[in-house]
C-alpha positions as CSV (number, residue, x, y, z in Angstrom):
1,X,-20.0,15.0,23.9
2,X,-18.0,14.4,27.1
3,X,-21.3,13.9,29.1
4,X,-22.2,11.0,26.9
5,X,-18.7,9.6,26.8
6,X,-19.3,9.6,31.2
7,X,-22.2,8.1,30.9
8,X,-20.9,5.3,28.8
9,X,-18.5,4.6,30.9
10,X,-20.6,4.6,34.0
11,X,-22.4,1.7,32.3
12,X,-18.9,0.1,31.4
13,X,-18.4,0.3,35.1
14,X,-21.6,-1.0,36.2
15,X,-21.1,-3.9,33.5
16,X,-17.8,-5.5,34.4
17,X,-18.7,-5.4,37.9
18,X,-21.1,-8.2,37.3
19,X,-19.2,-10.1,34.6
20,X,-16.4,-9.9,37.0
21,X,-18.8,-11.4,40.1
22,X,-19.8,-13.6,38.0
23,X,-17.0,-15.2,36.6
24,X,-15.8,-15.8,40.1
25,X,-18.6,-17.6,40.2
26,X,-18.7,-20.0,37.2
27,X,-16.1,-22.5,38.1
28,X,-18.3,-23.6,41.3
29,X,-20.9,-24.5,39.3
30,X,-21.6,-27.6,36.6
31,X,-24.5,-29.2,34.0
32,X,-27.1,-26.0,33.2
33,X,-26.6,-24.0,35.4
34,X,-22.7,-23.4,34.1
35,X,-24.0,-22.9,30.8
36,X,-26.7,-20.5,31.5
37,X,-24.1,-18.3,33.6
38,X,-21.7,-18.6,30.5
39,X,-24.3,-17.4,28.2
40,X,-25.1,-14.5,30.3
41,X,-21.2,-13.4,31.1
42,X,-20.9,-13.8,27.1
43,X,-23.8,-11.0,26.7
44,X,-22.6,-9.3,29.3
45,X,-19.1,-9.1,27.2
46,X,-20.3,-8.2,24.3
47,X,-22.3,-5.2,25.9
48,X,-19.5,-4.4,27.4
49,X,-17.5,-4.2,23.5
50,X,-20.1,-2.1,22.0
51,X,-20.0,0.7,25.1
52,X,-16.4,0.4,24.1
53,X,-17.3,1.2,20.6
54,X,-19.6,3.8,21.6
55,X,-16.9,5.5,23.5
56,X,-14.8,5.4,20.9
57,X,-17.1,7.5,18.5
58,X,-17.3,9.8,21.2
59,X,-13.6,9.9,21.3
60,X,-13.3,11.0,17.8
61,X,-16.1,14.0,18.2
62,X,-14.2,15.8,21.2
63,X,-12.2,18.5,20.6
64,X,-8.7,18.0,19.6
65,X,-7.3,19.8,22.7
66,X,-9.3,17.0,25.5
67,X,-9.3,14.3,23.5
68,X,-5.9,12.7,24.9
69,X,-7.6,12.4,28.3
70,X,-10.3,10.2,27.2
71,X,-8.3,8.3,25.1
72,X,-5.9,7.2,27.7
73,X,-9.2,6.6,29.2
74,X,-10.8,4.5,26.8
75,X,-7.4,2.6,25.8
76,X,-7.3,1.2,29.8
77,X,-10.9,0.4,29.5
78,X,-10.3,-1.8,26.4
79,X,-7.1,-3.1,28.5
80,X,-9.8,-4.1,31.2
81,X,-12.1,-5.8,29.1
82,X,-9.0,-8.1,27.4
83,X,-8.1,-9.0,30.7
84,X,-11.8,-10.2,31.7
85,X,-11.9,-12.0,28.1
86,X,-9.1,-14.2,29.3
87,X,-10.2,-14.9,32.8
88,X,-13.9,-15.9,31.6
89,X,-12.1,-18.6,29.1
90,X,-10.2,-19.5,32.1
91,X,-13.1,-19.7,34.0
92,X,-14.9,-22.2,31.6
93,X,-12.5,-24.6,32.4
94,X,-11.6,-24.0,35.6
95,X,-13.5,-25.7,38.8
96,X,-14.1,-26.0,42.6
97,X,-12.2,-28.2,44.4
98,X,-15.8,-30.0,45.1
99,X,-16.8,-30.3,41.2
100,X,-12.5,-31.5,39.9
101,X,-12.9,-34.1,42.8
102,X,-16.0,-35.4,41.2
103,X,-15.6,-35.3,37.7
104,X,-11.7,-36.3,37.9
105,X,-12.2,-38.9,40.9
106,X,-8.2,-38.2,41.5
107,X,-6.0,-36.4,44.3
108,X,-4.9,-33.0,44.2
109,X,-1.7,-33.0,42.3
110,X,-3.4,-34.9,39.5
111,X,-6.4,-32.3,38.4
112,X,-3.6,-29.3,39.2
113,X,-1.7,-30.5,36.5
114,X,-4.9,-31.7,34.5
115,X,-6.2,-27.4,34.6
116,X,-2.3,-26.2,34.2
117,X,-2.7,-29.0,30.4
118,X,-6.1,-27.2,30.2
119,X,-4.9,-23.7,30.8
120,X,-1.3,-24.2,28.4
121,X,-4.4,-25.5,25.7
122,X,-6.4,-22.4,26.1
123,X,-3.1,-20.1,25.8
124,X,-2.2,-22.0,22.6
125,X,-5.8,-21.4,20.7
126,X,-5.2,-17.6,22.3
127,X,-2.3,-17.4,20.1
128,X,-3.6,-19.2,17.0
129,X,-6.6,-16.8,17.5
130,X,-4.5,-13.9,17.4
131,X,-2.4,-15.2,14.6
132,X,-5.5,-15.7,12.4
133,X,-7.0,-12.2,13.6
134,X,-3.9,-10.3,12.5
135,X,-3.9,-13.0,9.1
136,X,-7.3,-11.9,8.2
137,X,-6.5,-7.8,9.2
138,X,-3.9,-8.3,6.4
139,X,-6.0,-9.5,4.4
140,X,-8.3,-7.6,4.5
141,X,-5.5,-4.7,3.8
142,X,-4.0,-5.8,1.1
143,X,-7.5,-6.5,-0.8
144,X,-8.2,-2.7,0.3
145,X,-4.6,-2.0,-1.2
146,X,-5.6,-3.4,-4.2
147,X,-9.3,-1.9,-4.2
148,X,-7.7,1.7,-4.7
149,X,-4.8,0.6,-7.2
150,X,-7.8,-1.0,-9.5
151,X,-9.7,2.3,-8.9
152,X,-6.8,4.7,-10.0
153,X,-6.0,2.8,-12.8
154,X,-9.4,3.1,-14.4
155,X,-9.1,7.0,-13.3
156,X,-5.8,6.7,-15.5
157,X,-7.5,4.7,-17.9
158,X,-9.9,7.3,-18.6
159,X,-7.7,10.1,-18.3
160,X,-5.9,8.4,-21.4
161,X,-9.1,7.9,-23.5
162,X,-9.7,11.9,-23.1
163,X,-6.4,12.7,-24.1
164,X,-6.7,10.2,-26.9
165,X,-10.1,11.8,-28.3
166,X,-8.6,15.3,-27.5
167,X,-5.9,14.6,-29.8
168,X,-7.9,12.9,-32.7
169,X,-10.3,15.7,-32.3
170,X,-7.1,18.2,-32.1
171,X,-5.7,15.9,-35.2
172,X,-9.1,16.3,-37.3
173,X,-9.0,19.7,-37.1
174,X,-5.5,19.8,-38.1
175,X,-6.5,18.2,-41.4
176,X,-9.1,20.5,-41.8
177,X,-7.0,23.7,-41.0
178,X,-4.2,22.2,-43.7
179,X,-6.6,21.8,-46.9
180,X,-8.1,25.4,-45.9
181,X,-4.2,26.7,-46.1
182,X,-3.9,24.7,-49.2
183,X,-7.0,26.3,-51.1
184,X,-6.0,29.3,-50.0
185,X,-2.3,28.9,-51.5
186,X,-3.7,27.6,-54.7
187,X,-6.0,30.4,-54.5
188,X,-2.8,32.9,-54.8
189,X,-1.1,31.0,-57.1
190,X,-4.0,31.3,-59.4
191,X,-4.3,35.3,-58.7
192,X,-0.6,35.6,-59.4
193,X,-0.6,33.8,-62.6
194,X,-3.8,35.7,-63.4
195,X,-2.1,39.0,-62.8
196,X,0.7,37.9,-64.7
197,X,-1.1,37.1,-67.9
198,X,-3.1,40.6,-67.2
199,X,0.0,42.3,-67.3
200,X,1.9,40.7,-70.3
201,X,-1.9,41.9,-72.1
202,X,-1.7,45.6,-71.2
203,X,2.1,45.8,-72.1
204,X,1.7,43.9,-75.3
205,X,-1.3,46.1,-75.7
206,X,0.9,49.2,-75.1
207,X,3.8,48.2,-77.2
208,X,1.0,47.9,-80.2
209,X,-0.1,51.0,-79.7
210,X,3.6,52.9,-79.3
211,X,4.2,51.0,-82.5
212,X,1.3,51.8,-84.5
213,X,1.5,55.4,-83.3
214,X,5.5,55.3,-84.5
215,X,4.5,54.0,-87.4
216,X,1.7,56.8,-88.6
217,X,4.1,59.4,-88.0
């Protein structure tokens, strides 16, 4: 893992080089050309993220134990790439002393102040940038937040309509077990009464017979 995490970075290495040559070189140029060197540093940055990425998933596969030295690694790297973000958007504003005098037609202290206005603009949409960023990260949370409260309460929602059909199901055969006991109670009533009625017979019956028996004597 740690031999593709090197070679990532090797190519992270090789990368910024270039985007760092050439945005030195983008504020000495103007019309097309400018643009076609902005397009390429932009590539070149977003290359430059997805080694980052790539790093990262290496990060996470590398034993517990080494991990902290390519992390401290890869957190600097990202740390680089931030800082050649900014100096590119500076860059795109920024010019020779040869191109300001043309396009601004004005001395010195005039187009300094002119790029410091440009520069305090850029900082500002930096900052409503990062504002929005972290906005939509929170957003993004809290509908994640509220993804996994709707999904437990259907869990709980159907843990409540098994307990509810275990207890109409436990209910039902309640019922059932109570008119069993109460046929079987009526049952021994009727055998009681039954015997009763047997035994008044046989003693009436014996009485009779004592009597008649007295009586022949």
């Amino acid at each position: 893992m740690s031999s593709d995490f090197e070679t990532y970075e090797q190519d992270f290495g090789t990368l910024t080089a270039e985007v760092t040559n050439r945005i030195g070189k983008i504020p000495k140029l103007g019309g097309d050309e400018k643009k076609q060197m902005v397009a390429s540093v932009e590539k070149q940055l977003e290359e430059s993220r997805e080694l980052l990425e790539q790093m990262d998933l290496e990060v996470r596969e590398i034993p517990v134990q080494s991990r902290g030295m390519y992390s401290n690694r890869l957190k600097s790297y990202k740390q680089e790439l931030e800082k050649l973000e900014k100096d590119f958007k500076r860059s795109r504003i920024a010019y020779s002393d040869e191109v300001r005098n043309e396009l601004l037609g004005d001395d010195g202290n005039s187009s300094e102040s002119q790029r410091a206005h440009l520069l305090d603009n850029t900082e500002r949409l930096e900052r409503s940038s990062r504002r929005l960023e972290a906005g939509y990260q929170i957003a993004v949370e809290t509908e994640q937040v509220g993804q996994e409260i709707l999904e437990n309460l259907h869990h709980d929602r159907e843990k409540i309509q098994r307990s509810r059909d275990r207890l109409r199901e436990t209910d039902a055969n309640l019922g059932k077990s109570s008119r069993i006991l109460t046929g079987m109670m009526r049952r021994i009533i009727q055998n009681r009464i039954l015997m009763f009625i047997l035994g008044a017979i046989i003693l009436f019956t014996i009485v009779l017979a004592i009597y008649f028996s007295v009586r022949g004597h």
